[in-house]
N, CA, C and O atoms as a CHARMM CRD file, in Angstrom:
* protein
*
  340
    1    1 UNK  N    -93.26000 -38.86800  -6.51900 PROA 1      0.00000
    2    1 UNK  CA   -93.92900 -40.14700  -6.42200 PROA 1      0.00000
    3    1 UNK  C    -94.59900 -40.30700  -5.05900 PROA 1      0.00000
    4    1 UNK  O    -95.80100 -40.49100  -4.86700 PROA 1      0.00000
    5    2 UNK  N    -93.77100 -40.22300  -4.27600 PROA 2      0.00000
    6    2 UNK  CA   -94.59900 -40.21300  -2.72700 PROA 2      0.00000
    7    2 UNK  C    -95.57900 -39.37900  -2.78700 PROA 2      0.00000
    8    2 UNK  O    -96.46000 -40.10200  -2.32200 PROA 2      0.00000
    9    3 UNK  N    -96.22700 -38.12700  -3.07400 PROA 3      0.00000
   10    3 UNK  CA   -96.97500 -37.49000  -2.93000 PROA 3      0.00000
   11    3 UNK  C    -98.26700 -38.11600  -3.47800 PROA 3      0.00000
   12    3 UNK  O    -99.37000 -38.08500  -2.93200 PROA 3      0.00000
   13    4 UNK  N    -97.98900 -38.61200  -4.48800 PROA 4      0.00000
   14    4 UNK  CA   -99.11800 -39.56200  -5.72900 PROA 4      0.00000
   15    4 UNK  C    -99.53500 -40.31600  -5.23900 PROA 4      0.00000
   16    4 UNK  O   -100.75900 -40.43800  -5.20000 PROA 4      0.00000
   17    5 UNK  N    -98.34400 -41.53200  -4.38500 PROA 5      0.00000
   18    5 UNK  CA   -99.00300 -42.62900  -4.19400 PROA 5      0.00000
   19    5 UNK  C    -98.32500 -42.68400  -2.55400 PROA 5      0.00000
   20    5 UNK  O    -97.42400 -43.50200  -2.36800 PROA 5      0.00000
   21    6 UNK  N    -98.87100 -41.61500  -1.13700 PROA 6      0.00000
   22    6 UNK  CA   -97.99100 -42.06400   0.08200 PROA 6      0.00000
   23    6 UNK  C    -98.20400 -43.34000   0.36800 PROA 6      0.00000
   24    6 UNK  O    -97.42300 -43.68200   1.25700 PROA 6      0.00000
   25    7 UNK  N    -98.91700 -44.22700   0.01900 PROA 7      0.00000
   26    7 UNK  CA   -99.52100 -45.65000   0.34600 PROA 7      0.00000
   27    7 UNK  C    -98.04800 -46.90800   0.22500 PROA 7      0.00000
   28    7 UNK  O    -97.78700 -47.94200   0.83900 PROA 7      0.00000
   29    8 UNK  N    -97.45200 -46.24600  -0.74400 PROA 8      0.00000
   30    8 UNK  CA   -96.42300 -47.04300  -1.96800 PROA 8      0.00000
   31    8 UNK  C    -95.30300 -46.71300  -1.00000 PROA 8      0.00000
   32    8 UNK  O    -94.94600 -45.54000  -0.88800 PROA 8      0.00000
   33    9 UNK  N    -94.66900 -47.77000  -0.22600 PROA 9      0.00000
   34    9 UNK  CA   -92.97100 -48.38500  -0.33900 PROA 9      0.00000
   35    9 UNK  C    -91.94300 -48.04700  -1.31600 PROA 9      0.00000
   36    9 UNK  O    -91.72200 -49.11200  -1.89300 PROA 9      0.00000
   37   10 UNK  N    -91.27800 -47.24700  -1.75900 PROA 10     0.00000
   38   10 UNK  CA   -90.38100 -47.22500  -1.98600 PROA 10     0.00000
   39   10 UNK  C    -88.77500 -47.42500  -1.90000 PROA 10     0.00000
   40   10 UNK  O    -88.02500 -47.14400  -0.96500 PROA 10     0.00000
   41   11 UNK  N    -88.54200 -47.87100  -2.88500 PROA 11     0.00000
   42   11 UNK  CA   -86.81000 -48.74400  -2.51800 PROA 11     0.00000
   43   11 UNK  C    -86.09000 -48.20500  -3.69500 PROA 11     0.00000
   44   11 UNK  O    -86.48000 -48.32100  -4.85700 PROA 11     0.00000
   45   12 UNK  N    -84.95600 -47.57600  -3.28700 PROA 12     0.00000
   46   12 UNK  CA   -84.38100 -47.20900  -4.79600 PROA 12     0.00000
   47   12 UNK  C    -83.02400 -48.43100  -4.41500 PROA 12     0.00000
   48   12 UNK  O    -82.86300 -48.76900  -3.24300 PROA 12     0.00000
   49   13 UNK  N    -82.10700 -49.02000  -5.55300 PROA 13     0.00000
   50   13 UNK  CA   -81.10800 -49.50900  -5.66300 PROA 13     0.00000
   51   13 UNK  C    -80.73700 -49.05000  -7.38200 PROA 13     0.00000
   52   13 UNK  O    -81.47000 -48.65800  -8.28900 PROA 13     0.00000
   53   14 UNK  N    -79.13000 -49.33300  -7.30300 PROA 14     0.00000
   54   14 UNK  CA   -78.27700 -49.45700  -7.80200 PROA 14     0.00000
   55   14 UNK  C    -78.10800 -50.74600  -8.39800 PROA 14     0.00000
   56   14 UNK  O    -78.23600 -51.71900  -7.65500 PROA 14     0.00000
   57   15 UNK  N    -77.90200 -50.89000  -9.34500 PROA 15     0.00000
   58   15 UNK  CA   -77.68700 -52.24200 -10.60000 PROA 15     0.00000
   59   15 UNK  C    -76.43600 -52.00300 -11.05800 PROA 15     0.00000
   60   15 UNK  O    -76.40400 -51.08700 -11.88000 PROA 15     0.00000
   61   16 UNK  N    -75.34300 -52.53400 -10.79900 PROA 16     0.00000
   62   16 UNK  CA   -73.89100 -53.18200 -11.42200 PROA 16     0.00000
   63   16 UNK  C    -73.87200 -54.22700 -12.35900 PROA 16     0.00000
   64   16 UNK  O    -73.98300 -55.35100 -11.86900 PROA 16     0.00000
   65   17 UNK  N    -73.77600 -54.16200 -13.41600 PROA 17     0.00000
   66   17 UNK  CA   -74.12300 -54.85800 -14.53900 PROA 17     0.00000
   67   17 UNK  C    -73.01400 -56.05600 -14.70300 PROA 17     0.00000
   68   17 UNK  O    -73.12300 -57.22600 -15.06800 PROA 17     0.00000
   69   18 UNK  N    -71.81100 -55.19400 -14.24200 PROA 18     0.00000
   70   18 UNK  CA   -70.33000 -56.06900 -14.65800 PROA 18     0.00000
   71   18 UNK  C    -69.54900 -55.82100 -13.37400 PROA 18     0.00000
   72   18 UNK  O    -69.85000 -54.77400 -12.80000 PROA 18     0.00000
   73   19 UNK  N    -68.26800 -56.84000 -12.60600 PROA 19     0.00000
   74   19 UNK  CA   -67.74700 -56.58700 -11.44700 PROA 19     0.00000
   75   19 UNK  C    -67.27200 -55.20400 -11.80600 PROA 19     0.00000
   76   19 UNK  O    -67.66800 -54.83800 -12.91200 PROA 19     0.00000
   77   20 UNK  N    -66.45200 -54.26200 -11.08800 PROA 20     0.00000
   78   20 UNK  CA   -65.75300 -53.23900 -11.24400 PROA 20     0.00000
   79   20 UNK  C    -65.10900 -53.26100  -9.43700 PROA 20     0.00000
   80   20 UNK  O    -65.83500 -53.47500  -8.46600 PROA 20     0.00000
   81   21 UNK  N    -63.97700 -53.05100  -9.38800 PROA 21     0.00000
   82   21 UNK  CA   -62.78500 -52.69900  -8.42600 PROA 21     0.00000
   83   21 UNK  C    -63.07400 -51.29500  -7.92000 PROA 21     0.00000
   84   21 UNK  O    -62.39500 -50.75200  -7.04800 PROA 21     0.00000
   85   22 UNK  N    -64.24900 -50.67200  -8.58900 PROA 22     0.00000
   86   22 UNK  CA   -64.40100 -48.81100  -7.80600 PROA 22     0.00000
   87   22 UNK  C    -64.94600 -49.30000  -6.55000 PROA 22     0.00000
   88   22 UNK  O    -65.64800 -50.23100  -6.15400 PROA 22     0.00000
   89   23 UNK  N    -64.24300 -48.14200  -6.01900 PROA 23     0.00000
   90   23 UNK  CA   -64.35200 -47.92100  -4.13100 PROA 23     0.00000
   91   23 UNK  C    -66.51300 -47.95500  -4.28100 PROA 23     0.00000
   92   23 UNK  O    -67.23600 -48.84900  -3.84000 PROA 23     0.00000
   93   24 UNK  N    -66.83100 -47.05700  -4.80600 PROA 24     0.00000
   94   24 UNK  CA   -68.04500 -46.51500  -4.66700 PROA 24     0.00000
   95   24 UNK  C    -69.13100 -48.15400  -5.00200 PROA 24     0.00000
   96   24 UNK  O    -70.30900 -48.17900  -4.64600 PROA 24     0.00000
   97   25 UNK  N    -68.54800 -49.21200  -5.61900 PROA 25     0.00000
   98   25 UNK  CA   -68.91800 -50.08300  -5.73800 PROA 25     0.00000
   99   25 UNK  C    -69.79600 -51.34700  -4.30800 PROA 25     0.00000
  100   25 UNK  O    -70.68400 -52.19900  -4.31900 PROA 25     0.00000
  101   26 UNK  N    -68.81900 -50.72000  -3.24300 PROA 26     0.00000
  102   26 UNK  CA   -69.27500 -50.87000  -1.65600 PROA 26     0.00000
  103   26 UNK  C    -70.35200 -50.20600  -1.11100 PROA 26     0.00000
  104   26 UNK  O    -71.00000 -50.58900  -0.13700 PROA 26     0.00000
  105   27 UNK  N    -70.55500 -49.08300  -1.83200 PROA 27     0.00000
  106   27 UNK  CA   -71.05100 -47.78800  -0.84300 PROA 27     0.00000
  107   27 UNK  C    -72.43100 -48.36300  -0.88900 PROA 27     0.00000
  108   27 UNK  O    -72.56600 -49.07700  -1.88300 PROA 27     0.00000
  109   28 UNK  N    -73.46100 -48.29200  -0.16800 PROA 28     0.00000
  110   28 UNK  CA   -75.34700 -48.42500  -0.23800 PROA 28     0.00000
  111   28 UNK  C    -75.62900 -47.06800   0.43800 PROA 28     0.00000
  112   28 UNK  O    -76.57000 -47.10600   1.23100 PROA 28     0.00000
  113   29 UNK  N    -74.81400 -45.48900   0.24800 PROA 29     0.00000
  114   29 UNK  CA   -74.98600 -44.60700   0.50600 PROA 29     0.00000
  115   29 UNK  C    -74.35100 -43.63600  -0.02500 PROA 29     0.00000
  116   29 UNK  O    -73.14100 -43.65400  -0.24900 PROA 29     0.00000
  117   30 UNK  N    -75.58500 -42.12600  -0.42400 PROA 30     0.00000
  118   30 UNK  CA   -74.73100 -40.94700  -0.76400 PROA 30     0.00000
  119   30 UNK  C    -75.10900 -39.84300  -0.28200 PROA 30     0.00000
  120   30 UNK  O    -76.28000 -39.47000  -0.20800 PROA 30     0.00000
  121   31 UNK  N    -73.74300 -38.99900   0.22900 PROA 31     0.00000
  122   31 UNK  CA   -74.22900 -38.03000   1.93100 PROA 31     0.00000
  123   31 UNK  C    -73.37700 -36.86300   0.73800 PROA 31     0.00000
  124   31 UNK  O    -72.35100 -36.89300   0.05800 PROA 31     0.00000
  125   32 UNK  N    -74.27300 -36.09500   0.94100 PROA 32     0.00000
  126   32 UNK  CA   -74.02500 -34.73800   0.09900 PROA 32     0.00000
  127   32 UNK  C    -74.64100 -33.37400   1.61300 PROA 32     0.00000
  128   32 UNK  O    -75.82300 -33.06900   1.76800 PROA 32     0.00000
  129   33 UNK  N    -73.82800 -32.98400   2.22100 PROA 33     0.00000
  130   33 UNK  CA   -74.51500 -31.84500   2.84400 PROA 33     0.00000
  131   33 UNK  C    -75.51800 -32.40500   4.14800 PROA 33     0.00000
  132   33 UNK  O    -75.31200 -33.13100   5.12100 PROA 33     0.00000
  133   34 UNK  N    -76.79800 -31.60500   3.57500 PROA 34     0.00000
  134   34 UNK  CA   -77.82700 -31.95900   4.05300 PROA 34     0.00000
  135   34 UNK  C    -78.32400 -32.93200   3.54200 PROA 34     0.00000
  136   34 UNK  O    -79.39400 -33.23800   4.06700 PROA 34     0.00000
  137   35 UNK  N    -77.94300 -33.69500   2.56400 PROA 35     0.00000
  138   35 UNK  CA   -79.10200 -34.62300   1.80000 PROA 35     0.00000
  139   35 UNK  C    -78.65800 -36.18700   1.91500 PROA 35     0.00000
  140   35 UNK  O    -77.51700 -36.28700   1.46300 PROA 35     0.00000
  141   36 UNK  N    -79.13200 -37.36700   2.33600 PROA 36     0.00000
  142   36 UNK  CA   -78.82000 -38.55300   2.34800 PROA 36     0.00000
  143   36 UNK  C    -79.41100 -39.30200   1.57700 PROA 36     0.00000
  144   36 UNK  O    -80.62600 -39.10700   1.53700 PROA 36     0.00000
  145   37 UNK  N    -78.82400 -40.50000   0.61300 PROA 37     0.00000
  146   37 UNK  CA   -80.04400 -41.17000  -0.20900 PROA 37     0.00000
  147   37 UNK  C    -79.12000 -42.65800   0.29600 PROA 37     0.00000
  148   37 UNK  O    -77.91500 -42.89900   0.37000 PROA 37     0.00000
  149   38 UNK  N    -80.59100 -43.60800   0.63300 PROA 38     0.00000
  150   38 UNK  CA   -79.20900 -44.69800   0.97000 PROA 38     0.00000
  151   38 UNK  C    -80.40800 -45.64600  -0.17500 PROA 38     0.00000
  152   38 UNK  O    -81.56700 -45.39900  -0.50800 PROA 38     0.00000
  153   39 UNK  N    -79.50500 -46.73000  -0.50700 PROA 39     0.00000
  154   39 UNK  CA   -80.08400 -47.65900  -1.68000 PROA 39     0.00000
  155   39 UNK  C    -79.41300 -48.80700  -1.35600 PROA 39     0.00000
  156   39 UNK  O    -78.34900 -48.86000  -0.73900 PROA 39     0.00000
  157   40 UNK  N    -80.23700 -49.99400  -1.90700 PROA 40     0.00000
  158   40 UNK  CA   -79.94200 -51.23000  -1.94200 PROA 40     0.00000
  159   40 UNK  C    -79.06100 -51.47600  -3.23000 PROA 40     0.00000
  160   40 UNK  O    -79.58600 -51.21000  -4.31100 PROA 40     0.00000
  161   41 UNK  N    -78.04500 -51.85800  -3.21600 PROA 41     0.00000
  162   41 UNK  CA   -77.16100 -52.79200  -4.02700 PROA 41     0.00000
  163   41 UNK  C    -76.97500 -54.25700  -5.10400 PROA 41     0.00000
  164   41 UNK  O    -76.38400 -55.19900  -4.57800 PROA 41     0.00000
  165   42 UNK  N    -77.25300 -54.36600  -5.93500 PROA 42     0.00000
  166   42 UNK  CA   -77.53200 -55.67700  -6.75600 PROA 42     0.00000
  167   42 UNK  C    -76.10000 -55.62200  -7.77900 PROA 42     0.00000
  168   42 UNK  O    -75.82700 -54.73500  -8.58800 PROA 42     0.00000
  169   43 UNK  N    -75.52900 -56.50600  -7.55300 PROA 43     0.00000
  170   43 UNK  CA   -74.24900 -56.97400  -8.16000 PROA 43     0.00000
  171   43 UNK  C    -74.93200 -58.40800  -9.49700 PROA 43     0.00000
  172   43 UNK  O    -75.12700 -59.56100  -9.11100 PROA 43     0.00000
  173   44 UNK  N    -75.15100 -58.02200 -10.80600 PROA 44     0.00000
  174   44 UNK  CA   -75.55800 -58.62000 -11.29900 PROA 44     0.00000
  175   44 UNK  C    -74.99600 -60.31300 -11.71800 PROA 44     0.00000
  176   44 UNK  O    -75.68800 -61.22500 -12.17000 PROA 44     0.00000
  177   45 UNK  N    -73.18300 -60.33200 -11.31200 PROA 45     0.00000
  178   45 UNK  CA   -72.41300 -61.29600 -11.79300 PROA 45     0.00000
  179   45 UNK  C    -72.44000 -62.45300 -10.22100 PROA 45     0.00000
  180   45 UNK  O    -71.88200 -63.54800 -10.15400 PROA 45     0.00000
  181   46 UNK  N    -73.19300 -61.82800  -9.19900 PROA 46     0.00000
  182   46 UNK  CA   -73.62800 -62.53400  -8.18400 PROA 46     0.00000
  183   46 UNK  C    -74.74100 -62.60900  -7.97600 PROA 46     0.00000
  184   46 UNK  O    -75.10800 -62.62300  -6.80100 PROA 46     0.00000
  185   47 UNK  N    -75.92800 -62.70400  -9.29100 PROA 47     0.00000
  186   47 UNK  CA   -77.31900 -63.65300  -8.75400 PROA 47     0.00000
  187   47 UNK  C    -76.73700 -64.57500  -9.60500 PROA 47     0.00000
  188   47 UNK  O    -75.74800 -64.59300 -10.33800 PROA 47     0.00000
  189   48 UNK  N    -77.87000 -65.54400  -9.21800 PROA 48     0.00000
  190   48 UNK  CA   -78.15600 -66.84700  -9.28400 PROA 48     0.00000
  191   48 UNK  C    -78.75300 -66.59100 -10.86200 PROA 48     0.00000
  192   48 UNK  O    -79.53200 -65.66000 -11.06800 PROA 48     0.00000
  193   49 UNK  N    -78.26000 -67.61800 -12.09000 PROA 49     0.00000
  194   49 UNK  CA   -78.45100 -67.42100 -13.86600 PROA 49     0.00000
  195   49 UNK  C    -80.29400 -67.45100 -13.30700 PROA 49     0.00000
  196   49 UNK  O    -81.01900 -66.46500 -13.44300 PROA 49     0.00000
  197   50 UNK  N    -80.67000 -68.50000 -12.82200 PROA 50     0.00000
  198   50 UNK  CA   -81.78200 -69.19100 -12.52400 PROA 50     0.00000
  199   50 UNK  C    -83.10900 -68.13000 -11.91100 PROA 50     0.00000
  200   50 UNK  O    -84.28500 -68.44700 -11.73400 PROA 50     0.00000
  201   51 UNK  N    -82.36300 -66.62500 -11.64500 PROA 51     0.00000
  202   51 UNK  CA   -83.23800 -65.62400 -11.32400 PROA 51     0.00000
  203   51 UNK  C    -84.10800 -65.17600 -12.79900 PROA 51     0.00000
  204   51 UNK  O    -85.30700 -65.28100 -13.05800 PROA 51     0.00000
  205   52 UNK  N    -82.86200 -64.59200 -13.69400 PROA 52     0.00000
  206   52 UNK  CA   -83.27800 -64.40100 -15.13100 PROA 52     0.00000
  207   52 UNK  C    -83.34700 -65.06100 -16.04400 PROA 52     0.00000
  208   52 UNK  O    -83.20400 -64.61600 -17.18300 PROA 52     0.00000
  209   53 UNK  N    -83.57600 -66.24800 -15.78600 PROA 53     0.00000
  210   53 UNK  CA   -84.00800 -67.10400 -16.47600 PROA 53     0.00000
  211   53 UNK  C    -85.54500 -67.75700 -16.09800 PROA 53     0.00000
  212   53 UNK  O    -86.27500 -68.49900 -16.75500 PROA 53     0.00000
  213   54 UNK  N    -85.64100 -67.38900 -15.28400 PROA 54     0.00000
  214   54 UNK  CA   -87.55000 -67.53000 -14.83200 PROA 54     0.00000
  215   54 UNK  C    -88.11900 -66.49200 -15.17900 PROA 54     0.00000
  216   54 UNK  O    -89.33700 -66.65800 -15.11200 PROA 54     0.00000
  217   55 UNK  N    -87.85600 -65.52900 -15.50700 PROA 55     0.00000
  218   55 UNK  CA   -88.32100 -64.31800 -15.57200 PROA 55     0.00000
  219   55 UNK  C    -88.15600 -63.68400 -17.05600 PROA 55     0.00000
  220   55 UNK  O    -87.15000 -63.05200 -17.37900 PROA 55     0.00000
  221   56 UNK  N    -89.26200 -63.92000 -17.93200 PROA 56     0.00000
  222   56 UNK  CA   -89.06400 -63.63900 -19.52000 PROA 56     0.00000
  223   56 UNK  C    -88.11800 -62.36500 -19.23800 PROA 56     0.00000
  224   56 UNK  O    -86.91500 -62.52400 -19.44100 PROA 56     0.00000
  225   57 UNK  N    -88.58800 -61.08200 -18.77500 PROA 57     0.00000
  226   57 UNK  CA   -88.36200 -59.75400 -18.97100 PROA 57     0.00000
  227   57 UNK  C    -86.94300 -59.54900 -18.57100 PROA 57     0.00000
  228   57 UNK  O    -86.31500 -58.57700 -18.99200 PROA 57     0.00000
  229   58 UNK  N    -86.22700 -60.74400 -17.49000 PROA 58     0.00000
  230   58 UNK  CA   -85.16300 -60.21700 -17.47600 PROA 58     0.00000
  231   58 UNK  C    -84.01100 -61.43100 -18.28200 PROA 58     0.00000
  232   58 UNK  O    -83.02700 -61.88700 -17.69900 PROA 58     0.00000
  233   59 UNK  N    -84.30700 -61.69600 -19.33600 PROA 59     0.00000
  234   59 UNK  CA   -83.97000 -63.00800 -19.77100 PROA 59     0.00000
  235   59 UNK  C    -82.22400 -61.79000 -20.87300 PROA 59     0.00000
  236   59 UNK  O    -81.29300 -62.57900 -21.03400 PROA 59     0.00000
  237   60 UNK  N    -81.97700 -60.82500 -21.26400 PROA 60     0.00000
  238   60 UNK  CA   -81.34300 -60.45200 -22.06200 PROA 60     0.00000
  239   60 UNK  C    -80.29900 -60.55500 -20.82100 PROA 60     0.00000
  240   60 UNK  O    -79.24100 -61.13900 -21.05700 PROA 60     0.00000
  241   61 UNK  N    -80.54800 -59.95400 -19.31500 PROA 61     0.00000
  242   61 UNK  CA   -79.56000 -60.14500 -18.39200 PROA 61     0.00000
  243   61 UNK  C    -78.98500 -61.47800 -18.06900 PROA 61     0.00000
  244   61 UNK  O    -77.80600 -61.45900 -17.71700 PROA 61     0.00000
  245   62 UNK  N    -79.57800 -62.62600 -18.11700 PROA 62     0.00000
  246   62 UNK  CA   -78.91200 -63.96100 -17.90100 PROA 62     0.00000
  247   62 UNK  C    -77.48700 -63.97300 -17.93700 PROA 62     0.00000
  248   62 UNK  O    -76.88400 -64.55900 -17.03800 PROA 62     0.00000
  249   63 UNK  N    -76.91400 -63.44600 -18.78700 PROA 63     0.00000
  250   63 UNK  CA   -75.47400 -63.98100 -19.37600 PROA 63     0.00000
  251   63 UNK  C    -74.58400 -63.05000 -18.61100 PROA 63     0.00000
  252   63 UNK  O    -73.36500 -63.17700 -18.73100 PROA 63     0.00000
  253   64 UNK  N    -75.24300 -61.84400 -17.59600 PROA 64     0.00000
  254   64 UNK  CA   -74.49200 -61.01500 -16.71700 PROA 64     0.00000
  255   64 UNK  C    -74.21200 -61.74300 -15.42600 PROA 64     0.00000
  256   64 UNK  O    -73.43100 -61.30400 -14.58200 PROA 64     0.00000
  257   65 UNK  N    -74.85300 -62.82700 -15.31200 PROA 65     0.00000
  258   65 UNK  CA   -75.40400 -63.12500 -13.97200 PROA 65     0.00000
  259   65 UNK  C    -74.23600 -64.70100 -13.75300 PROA 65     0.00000
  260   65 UNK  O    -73.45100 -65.29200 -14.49400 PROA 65     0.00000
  261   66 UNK  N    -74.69600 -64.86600 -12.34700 PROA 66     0.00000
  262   66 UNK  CA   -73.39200 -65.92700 -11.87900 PROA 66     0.00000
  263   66 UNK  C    -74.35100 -67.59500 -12.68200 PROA 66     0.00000
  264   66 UNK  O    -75.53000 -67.94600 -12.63900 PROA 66     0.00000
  265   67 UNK  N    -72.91900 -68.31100 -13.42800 PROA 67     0.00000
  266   67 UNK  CA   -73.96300 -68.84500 -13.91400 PROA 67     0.00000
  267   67 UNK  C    -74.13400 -70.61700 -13.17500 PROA 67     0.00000
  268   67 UNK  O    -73.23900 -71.24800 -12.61400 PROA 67     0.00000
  269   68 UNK  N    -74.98500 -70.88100 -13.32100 PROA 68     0.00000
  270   68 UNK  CA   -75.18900 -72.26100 -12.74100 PROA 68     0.00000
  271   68 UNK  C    -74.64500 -73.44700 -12.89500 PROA 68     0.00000
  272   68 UNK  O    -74.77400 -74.38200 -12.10400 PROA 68     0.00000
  273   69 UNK  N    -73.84800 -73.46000 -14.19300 PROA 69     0.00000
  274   69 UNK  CA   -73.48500 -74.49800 -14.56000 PROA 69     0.00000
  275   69 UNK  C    -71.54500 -73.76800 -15.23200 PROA 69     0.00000
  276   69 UNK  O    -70.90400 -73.98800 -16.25900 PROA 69     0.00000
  277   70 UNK  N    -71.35400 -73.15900 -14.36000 PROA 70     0.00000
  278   70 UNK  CA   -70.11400 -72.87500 -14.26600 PROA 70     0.00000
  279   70 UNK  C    -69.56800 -71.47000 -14.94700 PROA 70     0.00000
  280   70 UNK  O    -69.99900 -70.34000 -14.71700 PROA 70     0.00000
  281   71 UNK  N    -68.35300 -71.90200 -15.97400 PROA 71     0.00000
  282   71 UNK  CA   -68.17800 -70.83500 -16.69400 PROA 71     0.00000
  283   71 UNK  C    -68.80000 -71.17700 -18.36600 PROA 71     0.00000
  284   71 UNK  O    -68.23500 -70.64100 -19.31900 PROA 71     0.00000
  285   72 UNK  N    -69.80300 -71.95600 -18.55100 PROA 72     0.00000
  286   72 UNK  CA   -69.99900 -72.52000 -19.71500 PROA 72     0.00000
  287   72 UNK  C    -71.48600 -71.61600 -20.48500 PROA 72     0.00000
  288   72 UNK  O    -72.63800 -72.04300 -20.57300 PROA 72     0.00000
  289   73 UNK  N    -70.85400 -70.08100 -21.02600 PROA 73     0.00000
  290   73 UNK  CA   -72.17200 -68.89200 -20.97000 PROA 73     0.00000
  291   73 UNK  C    -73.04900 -70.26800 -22.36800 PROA 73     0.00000
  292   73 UNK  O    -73.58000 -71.26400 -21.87700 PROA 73     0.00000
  293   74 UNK  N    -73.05600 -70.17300 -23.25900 PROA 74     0.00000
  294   74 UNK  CA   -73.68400 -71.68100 -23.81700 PROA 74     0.00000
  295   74 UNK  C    -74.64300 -71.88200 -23.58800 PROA 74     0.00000
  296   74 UNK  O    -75.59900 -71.67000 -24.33500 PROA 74     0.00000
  297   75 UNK  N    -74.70600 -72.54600 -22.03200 PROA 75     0.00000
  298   75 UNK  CA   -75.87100 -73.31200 -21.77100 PROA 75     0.00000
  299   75 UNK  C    -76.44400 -72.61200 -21.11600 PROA 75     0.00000
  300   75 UNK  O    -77.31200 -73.30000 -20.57900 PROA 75     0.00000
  301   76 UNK  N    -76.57000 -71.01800 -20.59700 PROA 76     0.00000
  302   76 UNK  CA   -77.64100 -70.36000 -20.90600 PROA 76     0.00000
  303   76 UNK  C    -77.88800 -69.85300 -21.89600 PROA 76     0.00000
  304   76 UNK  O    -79.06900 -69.81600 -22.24100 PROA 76     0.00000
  305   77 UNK  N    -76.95000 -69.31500 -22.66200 PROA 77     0.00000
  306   77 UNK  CA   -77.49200 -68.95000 -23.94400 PROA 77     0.00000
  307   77 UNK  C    -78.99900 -69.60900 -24.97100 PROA 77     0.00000
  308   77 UNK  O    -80.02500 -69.17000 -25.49100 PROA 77     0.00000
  309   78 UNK  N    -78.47800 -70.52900 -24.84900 PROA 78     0.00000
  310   78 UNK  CA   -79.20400 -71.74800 -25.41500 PROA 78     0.00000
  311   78 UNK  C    -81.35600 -71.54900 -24.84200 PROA 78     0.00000
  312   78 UNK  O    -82.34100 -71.53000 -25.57900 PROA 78     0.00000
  313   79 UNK  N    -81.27000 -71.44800 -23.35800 PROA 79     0.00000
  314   79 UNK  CA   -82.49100 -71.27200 -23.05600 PROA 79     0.00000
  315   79 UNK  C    -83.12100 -69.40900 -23.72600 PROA 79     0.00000
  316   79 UNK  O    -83.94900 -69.25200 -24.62400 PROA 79     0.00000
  317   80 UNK  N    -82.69200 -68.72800 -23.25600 PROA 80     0.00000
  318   80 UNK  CA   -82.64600 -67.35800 -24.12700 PROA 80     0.00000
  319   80 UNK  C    -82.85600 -67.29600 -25.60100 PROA 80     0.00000
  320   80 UNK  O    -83.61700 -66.46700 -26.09900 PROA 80     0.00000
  321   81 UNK  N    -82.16000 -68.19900 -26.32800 PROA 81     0.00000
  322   81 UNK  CA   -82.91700 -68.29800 -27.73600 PROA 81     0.00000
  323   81 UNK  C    -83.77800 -68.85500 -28.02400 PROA 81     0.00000
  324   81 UNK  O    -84.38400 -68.63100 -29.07200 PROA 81     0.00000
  325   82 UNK  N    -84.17000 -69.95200 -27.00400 PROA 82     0.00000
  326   82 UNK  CA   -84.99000 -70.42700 -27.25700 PROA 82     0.00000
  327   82 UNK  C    -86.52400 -69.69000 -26.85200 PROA 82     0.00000
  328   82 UNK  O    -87.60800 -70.02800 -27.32600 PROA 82     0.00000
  329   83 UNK  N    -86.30300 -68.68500 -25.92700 PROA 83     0.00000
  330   83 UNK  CA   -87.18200 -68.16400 -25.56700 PROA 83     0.00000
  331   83 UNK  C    -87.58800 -67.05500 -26.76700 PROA 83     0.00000
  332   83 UNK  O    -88.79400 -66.97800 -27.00500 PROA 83     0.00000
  333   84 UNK  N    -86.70000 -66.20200 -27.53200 PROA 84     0.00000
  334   84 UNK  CA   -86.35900 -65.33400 -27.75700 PROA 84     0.00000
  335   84 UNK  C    -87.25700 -65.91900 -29.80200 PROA 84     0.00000
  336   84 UNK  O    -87.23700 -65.19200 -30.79500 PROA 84     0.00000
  337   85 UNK  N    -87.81700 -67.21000 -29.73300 PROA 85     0.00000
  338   85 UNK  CA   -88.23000 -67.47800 -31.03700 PROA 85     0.00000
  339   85 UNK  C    -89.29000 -67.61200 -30.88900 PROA 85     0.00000
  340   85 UNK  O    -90.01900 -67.87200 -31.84600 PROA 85     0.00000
């Protein structure tokens, strides 16, 4: 990709869909040898419902996400189908 486009920023991260207790769950780095790749981190059950829910494309993730109006998945649900007709 860099070669195609050197103009282009690149950012790689990691997406955690659900909490998990693994050590590697901390890490924003992987050191093999000679080779380092470090990445940004997104814990999906700590955004804000109100991210994927503005955002048609990420609207199936909503119900992963921390939700706004408590533990009541429902009342996002509710906007998601409605989108989803």
């Amino acid at each position: 990709m860099y070669r195609r486009f050197p103009q282009k920023r690149m950012h790689q991260v990691v997406i955690y869909l659900q909490p998990t207790t693994s050590e590697l769950g901390k890490h924003s780095a992987f050191v093999l040898e000679n080779t380092r790749y470090e990445f940004g981190v997104i814990c999906f059950w700590e955004q804000p419902s109100e991210i994927f829910l503005n955002t048609p494309g990420l609207l199936p993730f909503a119900t992963l996400s921390q939700p706004l109006w408590g533990s009541q998945k429902s009342k996002i649900l509710n906007p998601i189908l409605r989108q989803a007709q």
